[in-house]
ZAMIVEX-698116 format. One line per 3 residues: number of its first residue (from 1); for each residue z negated, x, y negated of N, C-alpha, C. Coordinates in steps of 0.001 Angstrom, whole numbers, plus 500000, padded with zeros to 6 digits. Example, Ala and Ser with C-alpha at 12.3 -4.5 7.8 and 13.67 -1.06 7.14 Angstrom:
REM residues 2
1> 492200 513190 505690 492200 512300 504500 492200 513200 503300  492920 512850 502250 492860 513670 501060 492130 512900 499970
END
This chain:
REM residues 325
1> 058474 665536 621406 058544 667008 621391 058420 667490 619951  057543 668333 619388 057346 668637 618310 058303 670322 617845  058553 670403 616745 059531 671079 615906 059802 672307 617033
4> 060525 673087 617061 060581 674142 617630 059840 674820 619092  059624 673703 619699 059041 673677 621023 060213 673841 621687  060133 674669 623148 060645 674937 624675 060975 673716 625039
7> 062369 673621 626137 062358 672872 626883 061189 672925 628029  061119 672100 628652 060102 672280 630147 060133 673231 631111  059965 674258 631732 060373 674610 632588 060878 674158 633724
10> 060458 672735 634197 060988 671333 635292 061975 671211 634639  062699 671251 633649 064049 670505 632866 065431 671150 633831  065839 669773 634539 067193 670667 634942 068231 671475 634668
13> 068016 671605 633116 069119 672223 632118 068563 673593 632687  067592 674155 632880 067353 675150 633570 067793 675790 634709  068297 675210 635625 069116 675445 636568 070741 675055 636344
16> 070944 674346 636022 072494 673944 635769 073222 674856 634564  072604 674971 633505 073392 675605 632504 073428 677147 632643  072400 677595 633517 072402 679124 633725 071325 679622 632877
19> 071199 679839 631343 070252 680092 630893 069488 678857 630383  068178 679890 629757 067133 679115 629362 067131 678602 627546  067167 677141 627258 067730 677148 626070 066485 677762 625124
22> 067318 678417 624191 066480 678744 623399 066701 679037 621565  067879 677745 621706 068670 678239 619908 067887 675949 619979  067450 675841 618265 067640 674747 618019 069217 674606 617801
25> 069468 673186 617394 070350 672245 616921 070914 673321 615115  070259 674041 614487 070824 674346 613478 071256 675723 613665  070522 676317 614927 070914 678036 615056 072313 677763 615781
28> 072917 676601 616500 074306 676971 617385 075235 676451 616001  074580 675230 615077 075629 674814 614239 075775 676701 613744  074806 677420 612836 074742 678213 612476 075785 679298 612940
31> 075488 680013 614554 076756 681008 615055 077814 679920 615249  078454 679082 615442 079044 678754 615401 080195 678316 614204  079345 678470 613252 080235 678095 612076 080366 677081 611272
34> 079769 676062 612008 080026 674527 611726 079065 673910 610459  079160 673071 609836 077748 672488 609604 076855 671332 610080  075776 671876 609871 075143 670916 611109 074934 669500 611174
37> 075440 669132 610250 075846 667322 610402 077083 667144 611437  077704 668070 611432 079078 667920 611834 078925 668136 613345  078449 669638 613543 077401 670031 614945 077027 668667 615380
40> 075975 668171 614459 075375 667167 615308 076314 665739 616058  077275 665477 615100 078388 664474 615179 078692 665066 616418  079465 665741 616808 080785 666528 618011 079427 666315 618982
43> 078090 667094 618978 076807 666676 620226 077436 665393 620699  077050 663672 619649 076577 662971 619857 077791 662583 620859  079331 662697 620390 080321 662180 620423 080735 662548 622043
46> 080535 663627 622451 080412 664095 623397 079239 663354 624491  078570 662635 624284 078112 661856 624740 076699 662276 625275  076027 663514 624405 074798 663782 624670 073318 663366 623467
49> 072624 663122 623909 071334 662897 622855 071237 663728 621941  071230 663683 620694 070318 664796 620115 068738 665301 620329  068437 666308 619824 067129 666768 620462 066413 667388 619246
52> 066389 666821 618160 065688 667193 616953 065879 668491 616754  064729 668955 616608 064465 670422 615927 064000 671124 617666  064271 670945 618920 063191 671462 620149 064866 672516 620315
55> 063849 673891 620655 064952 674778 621540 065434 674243 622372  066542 673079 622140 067271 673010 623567 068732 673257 624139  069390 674148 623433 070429 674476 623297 070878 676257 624156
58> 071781 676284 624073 072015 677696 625109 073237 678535 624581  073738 679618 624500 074870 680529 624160 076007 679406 624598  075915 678762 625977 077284 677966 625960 077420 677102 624868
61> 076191 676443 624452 076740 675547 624021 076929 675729 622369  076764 677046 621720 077554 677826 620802 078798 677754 621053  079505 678359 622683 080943 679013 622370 081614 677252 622548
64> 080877 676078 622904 081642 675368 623037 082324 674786 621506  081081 674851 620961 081376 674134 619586 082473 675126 618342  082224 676590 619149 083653 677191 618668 084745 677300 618817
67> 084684 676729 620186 086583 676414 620490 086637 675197 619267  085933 674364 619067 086640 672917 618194 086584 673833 616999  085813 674510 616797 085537 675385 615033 086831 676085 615213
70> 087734 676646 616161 088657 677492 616209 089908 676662 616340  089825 675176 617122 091288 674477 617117 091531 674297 615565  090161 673271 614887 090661 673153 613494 090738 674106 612671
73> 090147 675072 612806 090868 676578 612116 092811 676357 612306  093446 676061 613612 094624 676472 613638 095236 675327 612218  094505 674298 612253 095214 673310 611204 096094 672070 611487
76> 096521 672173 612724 097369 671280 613472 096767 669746 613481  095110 669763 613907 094458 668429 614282 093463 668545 613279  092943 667432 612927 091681 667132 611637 090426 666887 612456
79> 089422 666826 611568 088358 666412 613054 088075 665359 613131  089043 664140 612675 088861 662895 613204 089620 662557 614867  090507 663980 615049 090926 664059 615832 090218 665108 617039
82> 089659 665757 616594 088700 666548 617399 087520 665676 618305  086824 664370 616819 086389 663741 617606 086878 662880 618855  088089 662549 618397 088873 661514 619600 088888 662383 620830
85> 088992 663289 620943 089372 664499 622304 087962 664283 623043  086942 664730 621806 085863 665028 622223 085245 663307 623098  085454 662820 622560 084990 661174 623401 085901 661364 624711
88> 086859 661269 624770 087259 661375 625802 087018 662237 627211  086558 663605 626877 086255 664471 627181 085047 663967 627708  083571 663575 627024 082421 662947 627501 082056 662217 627992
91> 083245 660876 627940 083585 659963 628430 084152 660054 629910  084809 660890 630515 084929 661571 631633 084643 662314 632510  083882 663261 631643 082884 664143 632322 081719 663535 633029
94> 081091 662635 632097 079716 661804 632747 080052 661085 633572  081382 660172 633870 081248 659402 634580 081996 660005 635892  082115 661220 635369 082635 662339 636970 081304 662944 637442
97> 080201 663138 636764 079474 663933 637137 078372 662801 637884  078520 661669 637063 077509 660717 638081 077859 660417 639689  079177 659852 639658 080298 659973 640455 079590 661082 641390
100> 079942 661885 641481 079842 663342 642298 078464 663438 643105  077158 663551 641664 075792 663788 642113 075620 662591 642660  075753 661268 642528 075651 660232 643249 075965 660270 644426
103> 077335 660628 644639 077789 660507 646460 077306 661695 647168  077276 662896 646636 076856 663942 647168 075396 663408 647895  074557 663596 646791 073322 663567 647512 072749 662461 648380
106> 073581 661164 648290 073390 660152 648797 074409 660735 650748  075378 661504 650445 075214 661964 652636 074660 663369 652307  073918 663862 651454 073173 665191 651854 071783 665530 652014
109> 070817 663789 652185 069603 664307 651625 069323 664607 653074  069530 664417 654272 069334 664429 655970 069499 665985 656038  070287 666778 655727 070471 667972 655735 069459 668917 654696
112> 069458 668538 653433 068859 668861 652613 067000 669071 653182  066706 668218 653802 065141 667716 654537 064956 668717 655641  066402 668533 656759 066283 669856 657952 066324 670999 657380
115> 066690 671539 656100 066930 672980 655618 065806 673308 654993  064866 671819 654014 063792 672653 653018 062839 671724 653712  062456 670741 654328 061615 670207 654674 060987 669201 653662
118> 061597 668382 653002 061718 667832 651711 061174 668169 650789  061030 668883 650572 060119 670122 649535 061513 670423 648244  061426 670031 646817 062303 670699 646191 063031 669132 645602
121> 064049 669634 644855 065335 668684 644233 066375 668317 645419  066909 667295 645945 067982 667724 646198 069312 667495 645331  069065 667076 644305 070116 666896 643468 070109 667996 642938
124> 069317 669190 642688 069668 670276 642331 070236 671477 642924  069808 671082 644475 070254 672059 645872 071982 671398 646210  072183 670466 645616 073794 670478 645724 074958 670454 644897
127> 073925 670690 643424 074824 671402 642278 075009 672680 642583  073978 673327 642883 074065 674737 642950 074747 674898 643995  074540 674628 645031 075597 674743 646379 076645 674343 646117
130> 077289 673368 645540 078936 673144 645325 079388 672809 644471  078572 673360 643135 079175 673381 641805 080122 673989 641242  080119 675271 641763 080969 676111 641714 082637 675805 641615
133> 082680 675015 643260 083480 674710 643933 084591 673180 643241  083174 672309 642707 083563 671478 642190 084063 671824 640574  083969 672650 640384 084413 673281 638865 085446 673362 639121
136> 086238 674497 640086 087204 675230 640394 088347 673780 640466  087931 672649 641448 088816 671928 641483 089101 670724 640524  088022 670535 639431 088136 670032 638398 089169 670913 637305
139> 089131 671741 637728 090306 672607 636413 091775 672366 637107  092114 672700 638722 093129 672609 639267 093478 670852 638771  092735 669904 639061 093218 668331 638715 093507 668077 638020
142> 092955 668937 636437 093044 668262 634675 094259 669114 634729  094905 670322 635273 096072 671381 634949 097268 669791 635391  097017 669492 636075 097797 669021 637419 098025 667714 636539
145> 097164 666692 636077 097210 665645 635415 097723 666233 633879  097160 667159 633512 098006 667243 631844 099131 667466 632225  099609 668229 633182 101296 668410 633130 102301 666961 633434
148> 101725 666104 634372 102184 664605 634288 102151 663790 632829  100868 664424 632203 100806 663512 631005 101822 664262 630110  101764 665562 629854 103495 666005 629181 104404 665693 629620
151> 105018 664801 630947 106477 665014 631085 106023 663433 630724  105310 662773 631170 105518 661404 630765 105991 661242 628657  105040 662178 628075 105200 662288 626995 106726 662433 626498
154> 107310 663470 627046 108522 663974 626810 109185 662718 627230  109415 662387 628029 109627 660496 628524 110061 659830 627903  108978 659438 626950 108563 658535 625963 109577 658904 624482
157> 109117 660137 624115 110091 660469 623121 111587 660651 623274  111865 660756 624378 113419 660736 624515 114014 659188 624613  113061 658507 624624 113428 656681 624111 113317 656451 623135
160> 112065 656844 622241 111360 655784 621140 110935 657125 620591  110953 657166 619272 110303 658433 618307 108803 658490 618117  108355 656569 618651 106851 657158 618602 106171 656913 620105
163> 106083 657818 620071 105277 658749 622088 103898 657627 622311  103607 656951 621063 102123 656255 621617 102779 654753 621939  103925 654598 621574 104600 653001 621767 105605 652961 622861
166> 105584 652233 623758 106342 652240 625024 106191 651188 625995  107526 650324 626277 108156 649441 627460 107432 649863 628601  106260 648937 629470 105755 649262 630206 105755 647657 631369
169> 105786 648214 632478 105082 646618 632929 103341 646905 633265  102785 646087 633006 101088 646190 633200 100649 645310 634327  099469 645325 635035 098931 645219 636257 097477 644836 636383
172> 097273 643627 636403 095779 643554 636281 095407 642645 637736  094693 643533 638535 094103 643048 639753 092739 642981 639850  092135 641845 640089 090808 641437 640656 090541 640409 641565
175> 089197 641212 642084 088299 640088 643281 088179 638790 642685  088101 637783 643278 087983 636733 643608 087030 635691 643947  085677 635519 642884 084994 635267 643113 083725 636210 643096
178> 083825 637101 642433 082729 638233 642525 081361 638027 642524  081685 637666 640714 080166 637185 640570 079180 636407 641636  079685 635506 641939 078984 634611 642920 078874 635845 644370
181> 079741 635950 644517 079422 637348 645840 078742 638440 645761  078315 638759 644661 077296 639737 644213 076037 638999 644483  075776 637917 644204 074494 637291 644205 074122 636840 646157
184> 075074 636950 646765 075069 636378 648113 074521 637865 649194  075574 639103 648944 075025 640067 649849 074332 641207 649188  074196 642013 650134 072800 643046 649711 073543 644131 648415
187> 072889 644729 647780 073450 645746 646844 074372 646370 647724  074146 647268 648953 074673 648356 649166 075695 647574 649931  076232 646132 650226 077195 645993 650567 078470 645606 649658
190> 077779 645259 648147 078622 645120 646969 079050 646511 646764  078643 647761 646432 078811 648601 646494 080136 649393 647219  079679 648824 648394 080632 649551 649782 082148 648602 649001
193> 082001 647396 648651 083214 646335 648737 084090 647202 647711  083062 647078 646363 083571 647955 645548 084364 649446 645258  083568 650083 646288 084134 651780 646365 085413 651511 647394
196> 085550 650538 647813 086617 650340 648688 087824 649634 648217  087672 648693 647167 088525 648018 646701 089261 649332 645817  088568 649803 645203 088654 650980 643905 089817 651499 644582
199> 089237 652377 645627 089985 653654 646363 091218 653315 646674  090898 652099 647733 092520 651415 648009 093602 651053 647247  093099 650735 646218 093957 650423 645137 094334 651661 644627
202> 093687 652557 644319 094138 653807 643512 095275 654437 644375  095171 654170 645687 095940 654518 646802 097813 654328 646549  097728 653009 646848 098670 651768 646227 099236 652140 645113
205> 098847 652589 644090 099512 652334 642751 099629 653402 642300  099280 655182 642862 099370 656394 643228 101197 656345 644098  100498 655594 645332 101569 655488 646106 103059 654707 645194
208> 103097 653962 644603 104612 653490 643849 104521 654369 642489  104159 655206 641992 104017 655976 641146 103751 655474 639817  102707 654835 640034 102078 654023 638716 101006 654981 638124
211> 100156 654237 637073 098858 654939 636729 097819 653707 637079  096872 654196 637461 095819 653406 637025 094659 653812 635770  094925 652940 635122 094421 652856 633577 092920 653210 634098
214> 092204 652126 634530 090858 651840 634460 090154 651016 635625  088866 651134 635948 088329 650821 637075 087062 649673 636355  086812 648247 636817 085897 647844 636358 085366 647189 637301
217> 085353 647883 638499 084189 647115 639890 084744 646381 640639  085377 645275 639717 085863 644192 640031 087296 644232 639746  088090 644747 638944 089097 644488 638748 089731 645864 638612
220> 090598 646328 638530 092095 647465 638522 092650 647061 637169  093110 647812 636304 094122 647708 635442 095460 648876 635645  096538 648660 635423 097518 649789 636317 098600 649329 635385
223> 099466 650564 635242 100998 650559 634725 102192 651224 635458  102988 650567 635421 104450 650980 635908 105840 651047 635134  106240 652022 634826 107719 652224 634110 108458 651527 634833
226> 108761 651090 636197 109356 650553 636919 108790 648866 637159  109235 647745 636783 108935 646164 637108 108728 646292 638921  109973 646561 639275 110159 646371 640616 108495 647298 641343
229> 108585 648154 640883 107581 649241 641348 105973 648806 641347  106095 647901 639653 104554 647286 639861 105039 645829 640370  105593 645328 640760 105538 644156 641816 105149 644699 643237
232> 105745 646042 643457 105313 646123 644770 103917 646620 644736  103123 647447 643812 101989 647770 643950 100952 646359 644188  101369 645591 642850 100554 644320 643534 100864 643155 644797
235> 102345 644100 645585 101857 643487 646592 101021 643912 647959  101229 645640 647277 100679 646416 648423 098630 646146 648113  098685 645983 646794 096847 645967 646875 096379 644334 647401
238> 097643 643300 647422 097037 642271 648307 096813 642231 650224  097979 643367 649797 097957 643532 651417 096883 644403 651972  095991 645682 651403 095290 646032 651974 094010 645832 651633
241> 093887 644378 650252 092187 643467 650358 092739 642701 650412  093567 641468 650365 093307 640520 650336 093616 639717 651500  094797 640679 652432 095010 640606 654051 094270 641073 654548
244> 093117 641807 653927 091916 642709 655290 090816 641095 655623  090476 641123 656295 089545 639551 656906 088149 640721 656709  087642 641195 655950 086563 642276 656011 086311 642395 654347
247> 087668 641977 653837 087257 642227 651811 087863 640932 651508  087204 640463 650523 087381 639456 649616 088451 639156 649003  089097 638329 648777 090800 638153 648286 090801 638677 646747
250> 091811 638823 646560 092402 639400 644873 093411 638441 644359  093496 638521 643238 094379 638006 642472 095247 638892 641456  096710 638752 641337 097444 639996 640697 098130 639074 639529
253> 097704 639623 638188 098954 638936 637323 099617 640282 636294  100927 640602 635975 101682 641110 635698 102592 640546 634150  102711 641612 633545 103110 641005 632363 103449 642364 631888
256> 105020 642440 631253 105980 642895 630541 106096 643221 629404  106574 644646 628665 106463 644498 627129 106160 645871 626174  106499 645893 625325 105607 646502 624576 104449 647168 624531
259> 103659 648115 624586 102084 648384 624746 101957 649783 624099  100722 650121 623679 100446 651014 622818 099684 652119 623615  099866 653411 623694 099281 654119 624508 097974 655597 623866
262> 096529 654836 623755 095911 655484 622921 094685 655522 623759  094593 656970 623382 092947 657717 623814 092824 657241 625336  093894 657371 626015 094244 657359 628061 094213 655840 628081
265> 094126 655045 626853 094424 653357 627718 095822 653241 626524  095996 651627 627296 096653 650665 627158 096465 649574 626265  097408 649121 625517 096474 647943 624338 098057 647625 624156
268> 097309 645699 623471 098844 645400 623300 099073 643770 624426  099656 642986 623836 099413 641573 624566 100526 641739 625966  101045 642454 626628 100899 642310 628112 099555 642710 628787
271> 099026 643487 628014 097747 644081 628978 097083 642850 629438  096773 642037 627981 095922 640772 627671 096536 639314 628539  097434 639837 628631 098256 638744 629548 098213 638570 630676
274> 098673 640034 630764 098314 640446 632403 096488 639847 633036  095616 640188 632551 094281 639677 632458 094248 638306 632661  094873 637597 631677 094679 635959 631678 095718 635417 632693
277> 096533 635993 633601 097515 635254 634236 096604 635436 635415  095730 636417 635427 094901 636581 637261 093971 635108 637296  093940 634136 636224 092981 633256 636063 093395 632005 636462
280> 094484 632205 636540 095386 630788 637071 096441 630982 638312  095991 632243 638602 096951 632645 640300 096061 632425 641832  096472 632182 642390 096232 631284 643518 095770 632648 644186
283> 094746 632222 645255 094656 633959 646010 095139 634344 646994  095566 635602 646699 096125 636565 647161 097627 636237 646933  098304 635736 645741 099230 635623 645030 099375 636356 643621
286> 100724 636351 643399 101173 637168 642287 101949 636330 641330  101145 636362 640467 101701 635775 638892 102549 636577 637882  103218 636213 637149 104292 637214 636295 104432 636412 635018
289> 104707 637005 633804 104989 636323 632698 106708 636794 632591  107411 635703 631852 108928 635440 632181 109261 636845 631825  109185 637619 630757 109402 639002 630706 109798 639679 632038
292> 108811 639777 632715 108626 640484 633966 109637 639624 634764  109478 638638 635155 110472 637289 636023 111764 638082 636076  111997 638162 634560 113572 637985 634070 114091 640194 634626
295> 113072 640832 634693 113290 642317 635219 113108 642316 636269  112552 641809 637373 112910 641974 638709 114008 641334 639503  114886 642226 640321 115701 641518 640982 116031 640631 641370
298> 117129 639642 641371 117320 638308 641607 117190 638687 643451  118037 639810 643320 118717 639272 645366 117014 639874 646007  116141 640545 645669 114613 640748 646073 113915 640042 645793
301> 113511 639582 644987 112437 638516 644550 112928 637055 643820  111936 636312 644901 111962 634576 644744 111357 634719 643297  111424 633488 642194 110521 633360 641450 110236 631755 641211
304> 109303 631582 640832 109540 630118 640949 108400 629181 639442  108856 629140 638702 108224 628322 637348 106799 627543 637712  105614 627267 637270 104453 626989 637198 104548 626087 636241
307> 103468 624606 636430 104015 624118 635135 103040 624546 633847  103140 624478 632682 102864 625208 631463 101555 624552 631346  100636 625855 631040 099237 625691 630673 098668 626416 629402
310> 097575 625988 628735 096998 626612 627895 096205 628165 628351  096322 629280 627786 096476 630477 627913 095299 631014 626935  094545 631219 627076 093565 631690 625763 094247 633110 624959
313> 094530 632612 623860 094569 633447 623054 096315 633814 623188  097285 632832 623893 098579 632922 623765 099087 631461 623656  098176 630620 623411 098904 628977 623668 099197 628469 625123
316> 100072 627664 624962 100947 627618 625717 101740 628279 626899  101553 628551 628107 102507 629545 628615 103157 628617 630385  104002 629497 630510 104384 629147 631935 104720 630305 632439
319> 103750 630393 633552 103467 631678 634197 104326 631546 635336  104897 632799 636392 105962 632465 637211 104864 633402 638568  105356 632411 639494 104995 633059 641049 105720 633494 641268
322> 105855 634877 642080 106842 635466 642271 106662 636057 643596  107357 636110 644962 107177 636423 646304 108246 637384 646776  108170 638032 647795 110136 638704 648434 110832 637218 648863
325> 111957 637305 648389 112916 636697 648957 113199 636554 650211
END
């Protein structure tokens, strides 16, 4: 695209953003305030391409770059911290918006065909039809989730003076053999295994009032303020894959401790533990490092010593099985 050229008129930014862009990359740094190295940084960070010198920019995406021109006006955050928001922010958005246009149009194109006669987008006939809608309840969820993430905050500081360091038990669940099972059935039945393992689990660990950190296809990462609470989550996510005769078995290992709580994850050697104990647990069994052992109830839970193996990246360990009594 050469200097100061139009987007396409085919460009979906045309329909989705409302108007037609028509500021380069230096006219929004420009009303906006910013300078345009900096402009361009917060673009990239946010997780969009740059677009040289081509009109592809719009009035929104001026007022966006003035809310950050207006937080660091207040003085409170630097913009090494603006950027951190901002990743996060892009980092979520895209993988909500793929999320969405993905499932949407994948049960709407049958309808989409009886209404236009396949003539048209339909990925664009169901932004516009329930974008709206999906906005509205994306603001109600982030209201709904920041207020959990303040009381957890408040939580935290009424223990420990620093809010990012905190006694957690951690949760790392995965399939069982994946790789090789990816290579055996069709895409869209890895898929199905996957969106199913995900959900159920989020279910589970929703249900004992955990978080789930992170989703990686194959595996769950999850935390619990409560030991007892994430023992039962990993026993409830064996019970609804690894007791279903329809999904593939899991493996749960659990580990106690310390952990650092930055930019919505977890870091810190239970996480890492938790990870390496699913590698030596039997399936559809639950592994624990003595930490954890020694916090769950004696008169509820059996535990029973493993004999000591090499651990990558911890030595030595002896990992504990742990069942109901």
């Amino acid at each position: 695209m050469t200097a100061a050229t139009k987007v396409s008129e085919n460009d979906p930014e045309l329909t989705f953003l409302g108007d037609e862009p028509q500021l380069t990359a230096a006219d929004v740094a420009e009303r906006a305030g910013i300078p345009l190295e900096r402009a361009r940084r917060l673009w990239r960070t946010l997780g969009f391409p740059e677009r040289g010198d081509a009109r592809a920019y719009t009035d929104a995406d001026v007022h966006a770059l003035q809310l950050m021109v207006d937080l660091l006006g207040e003085g409170i955050i630097d913009f090494d911290v603006a950027l951190n928001v901002a990743r996060g922010v892009g980092l979520s958005m895209a993988r909500l918006a793929d999320w969405e246009v993905g499932e949407l149009v994948h049960h709407v194109d049958e309808a989409y065909v009886e209404q236009h006669g396949g003539d048209g987008d339909a990925s664009a006939w169901v932004v516009e039809r329930f974008g709206s809608r999906f906005e509205d309840l994306l603001i109600y969820a982030w209201r709904r989730h920041l207020t959990a993430a303040v009381s957890r905050m408040q939580s935290v500081r009424a223990i420990d003076a620093d809010p990012h360091t905190t006694d957690l038990s951690v949760g790392f669940a995965d399939i069982v053999g994946f790789t090789a099972l990816s290579n055996e059935v069709s895409r869209e039945r890895i898929g199905e295994l996957v969106e199913i393992f995900e959900a159920r689990c989020g279910d589970v660990i929703t249900r004992e009032r955990g978080r789930l950190i992170k989703s990686m296809g194959d595996a769950v990462l999850f935390v619990n303020d409560d030991p007892m609470a994430a023992f039962t989550t990993a026993e409830g996510i064996i019970n609804v894959i690894g007791r279903d005769p329809r999904m593939p078995d899991v493996r749960v290992g659990l580990a106690s401790g310390g952990v650092v709580l930055r930019l919505g994850d977890v870091f810190g050697p239970p996480v890492n533990l938790a990870a390496r104990l699913t590698q030596v647990a039997r399936r559809n069994r639950i592994i624990v490092d003595h930490a954890t052992a020694d916090l769950l109830p004696a008169d509820q839970i059996e535990s029973r010593p493993l004999p000591p193996r090499p651990v990558r990246g911890f030595g030595v360990v002896e990992p504990v099985a742990v069942r109901r009594a």
